[in-house]
C-alpha positions in Angstrom: 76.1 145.4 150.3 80.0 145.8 149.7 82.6 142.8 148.7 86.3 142.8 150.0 88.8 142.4 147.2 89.6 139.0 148.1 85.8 138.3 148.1 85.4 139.7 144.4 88.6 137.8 143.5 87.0 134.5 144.8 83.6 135.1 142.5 85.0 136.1 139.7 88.0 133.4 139.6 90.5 135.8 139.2 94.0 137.1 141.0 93.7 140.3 143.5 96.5 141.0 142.1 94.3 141.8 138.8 91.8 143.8 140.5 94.6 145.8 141.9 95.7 146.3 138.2 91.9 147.9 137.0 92.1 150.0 140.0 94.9 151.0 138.6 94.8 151.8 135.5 90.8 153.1 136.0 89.0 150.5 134.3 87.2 148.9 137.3 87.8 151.5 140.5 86.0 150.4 143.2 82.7 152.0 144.6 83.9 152.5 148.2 87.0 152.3 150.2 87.4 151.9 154.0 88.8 154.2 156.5 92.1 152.6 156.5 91.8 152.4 152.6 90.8 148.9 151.5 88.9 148.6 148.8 85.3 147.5 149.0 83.1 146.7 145.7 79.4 147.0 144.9 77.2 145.6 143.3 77.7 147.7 140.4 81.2 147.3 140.7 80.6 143.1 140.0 78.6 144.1 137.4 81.0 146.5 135.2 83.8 143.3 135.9 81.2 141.2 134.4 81.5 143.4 131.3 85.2 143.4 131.7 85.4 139.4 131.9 83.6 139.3 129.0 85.5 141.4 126.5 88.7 140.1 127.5 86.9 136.4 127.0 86.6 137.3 123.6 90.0 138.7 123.3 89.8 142.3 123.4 93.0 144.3 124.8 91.9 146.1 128.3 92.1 149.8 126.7 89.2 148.8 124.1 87.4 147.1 127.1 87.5 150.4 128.6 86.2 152.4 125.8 83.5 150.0 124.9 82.2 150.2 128.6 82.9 153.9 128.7 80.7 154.4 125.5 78.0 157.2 126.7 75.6 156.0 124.0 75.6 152.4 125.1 73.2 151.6 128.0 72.5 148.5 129.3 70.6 147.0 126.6 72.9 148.4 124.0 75.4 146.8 125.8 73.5 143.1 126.3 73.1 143.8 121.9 76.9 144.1 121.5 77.6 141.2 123.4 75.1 138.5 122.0 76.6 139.8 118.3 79.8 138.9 119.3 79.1 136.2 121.1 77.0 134.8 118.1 79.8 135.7 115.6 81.8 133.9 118.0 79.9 130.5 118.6 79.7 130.7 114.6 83.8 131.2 114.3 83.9 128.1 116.9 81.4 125.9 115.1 83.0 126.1 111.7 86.6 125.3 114.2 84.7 122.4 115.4 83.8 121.3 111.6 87.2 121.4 110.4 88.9 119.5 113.6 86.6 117.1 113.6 86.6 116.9 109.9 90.9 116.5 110.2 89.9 113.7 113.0 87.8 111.6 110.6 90.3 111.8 107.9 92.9 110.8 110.2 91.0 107.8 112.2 89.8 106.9 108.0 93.7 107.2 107.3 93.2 109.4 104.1 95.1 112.5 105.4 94.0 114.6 102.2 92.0 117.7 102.1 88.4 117.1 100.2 90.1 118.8 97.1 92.5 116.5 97.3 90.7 113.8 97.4 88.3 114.6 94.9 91.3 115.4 92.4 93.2 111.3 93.3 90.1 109.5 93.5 87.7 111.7 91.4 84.1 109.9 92.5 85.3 106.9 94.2 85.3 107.9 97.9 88.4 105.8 99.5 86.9 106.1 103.0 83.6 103.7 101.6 84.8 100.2 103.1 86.6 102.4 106.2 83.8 101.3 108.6 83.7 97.8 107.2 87.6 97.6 107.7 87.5 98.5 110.8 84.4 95.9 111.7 86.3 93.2 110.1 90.1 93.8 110.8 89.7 96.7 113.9 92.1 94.6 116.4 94.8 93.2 113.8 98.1 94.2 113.4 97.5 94.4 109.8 94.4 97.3 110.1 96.8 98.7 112.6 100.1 99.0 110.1 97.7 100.0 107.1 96.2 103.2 109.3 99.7 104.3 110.2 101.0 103.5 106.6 97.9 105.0 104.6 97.8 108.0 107.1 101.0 109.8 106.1 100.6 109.5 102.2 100.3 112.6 100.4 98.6 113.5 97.5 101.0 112.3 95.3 101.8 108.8 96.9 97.9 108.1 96.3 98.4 109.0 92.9 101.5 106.0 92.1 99.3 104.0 94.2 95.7 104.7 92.1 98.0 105.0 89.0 99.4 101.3 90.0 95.6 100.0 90.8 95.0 101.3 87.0 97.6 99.4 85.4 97.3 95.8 86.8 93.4 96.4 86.0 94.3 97.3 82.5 96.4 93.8 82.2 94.7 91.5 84.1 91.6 92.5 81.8 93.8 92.1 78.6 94.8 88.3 80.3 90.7 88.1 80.3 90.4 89.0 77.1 92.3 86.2 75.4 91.2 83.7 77.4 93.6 83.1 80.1 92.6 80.4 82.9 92.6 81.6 86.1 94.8 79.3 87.4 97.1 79.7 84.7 101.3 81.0 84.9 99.9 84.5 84.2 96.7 84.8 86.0 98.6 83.3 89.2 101.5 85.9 88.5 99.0 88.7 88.4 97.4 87.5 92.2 101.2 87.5 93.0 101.4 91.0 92.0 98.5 91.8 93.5 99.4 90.6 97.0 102.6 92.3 96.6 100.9 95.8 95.5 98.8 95.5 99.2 102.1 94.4 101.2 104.4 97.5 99.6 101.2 100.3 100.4 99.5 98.4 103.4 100.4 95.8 105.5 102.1 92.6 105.0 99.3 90.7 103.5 99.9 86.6 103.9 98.7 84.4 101.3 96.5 83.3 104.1 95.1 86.9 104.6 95.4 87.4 100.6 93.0 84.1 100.3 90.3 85.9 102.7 90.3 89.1 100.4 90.0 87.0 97.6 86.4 85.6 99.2 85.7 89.2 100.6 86.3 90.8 96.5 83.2 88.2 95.5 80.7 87.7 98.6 80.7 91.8 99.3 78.9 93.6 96.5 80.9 96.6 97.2 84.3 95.1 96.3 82.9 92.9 93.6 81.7 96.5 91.8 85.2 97.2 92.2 86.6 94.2 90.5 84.0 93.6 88.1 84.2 97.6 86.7 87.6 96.4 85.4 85.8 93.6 83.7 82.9 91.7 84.5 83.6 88.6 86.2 87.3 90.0 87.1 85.8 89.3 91.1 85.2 85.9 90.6 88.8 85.0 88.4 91.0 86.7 90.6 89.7 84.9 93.7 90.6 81.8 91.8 94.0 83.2 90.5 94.4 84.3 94.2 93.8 80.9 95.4 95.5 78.7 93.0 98.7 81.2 93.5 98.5 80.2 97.2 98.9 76.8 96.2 101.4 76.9 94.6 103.4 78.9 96.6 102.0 76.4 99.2 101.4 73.3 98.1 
């Protein structure tokens, strides 16, 4: 059984033009040729451009293709070894490809677009993608979640730094305000809401006193965010979402 050119061309998905080309240069000649010269391929022949397919698959230039096929000391199974090693060393190159794009992709969708170094180095054991999936539950179809992913995504290393460094100073005086017995709804602990609202409008979205009022029951009812709070200073949770509220008011009345 012989194949035409174009027949050959049609199985293997490829240009008879390119056949012509490993005629050409002798790295696939074919078996037989008519009479009036046409080129017809056997089954061999399919075979070898199998091999040929297969190399240039993985990248190999078409003179290496030829020397690999050419090797006298690789027979058939030799060959079928060569080819699941590379293919294996290949599925492993694509795997850890896979890893790292989809790894980019999280960090994107998660809008921390930081490498895990990176991360590790602003946020040290406090993983900033840990309320993501709540976020996104809660807030998913807002404008706000919408502006904060776009915002948060193209930070760099250093903008999470002011921002973290930021975090650690209003923590720092909102727990000295604690400490001497300010009233939430006092000048100062209602100033230090403000600020607070403020902090989430300049790095996030432009958070309402409406939408600041919600947080303020969210920083209390989810344990997650009352951890937060409260590792600044037990009961900060429960002040601020007074301060917060009281703030509103008057801003509001």
């Amino acid at each position: 059984m012989s194949y035409t050119v174009g027949q050959v061309a049609g199985f293997a998905g490829i240009t008879v033009r390119t056949l012509h080309h490993y005629d050409e240069i002798g790295l696939l000649v074919p078996s037989e040729r008519t009479h009036a010269g046409h080129r017809r391929y056997g089954d061999a022949d399919l075979d070898r451009l199998q091999q040929i397919l297969f190399y240039r698959e993985l990248g190999f230039p078409l003179d290496e293709v030829a020397t690999l096929l050419d090797d006298p000391q690789a027979d058939p199974q030799t060959q079928l070894r060569r080819q699941y090693a590379l293919l294996t060393a290949r599925i492993e190159k694509l795997r850890k490809m896979a890893a790292a794009v989809e790894h980019a992709m999280e960090a994107r969708k998660m809008g921390i677009n930081l490498t895990p170094e990176e991360k590790f180095e602003v946020f040290g054991d406090k993983d900033p993608e840990e309320h993501a999936e709540e976020a996104e539950r809660r807030w998913g179809g807002t404008e706000a979640y919408a502006e904060s992913q776009r915002r948060a995504a193209s930070y760099t290393k250093d903008d999470w730094k002011r921002m973290q460094a930021e975090v650690a100073s209003w923590g720092e005086r909102y727990d000295a305000l604690m400490a001497v017995g300010e009233p939430a709804t006092g000048q100062r602990a209602m100033d230090m809401a403000e600020e607070h609202r403020q902090h989430i409008t300049k790095w996030f979205y432009e958070c309402t006193y409406e939408i600041h009022q919600g947080l303020a029951e969210m920083y209390v009812s989810d344990e997650r965010f009352k951890e937060f709070y409260d590792s600044m200073r037990p009961g900060l949770a429960e002040h601020l979402r007074e301060a917060i509220t009281a703030n509103a008011a008057r801003r509001h009345p």
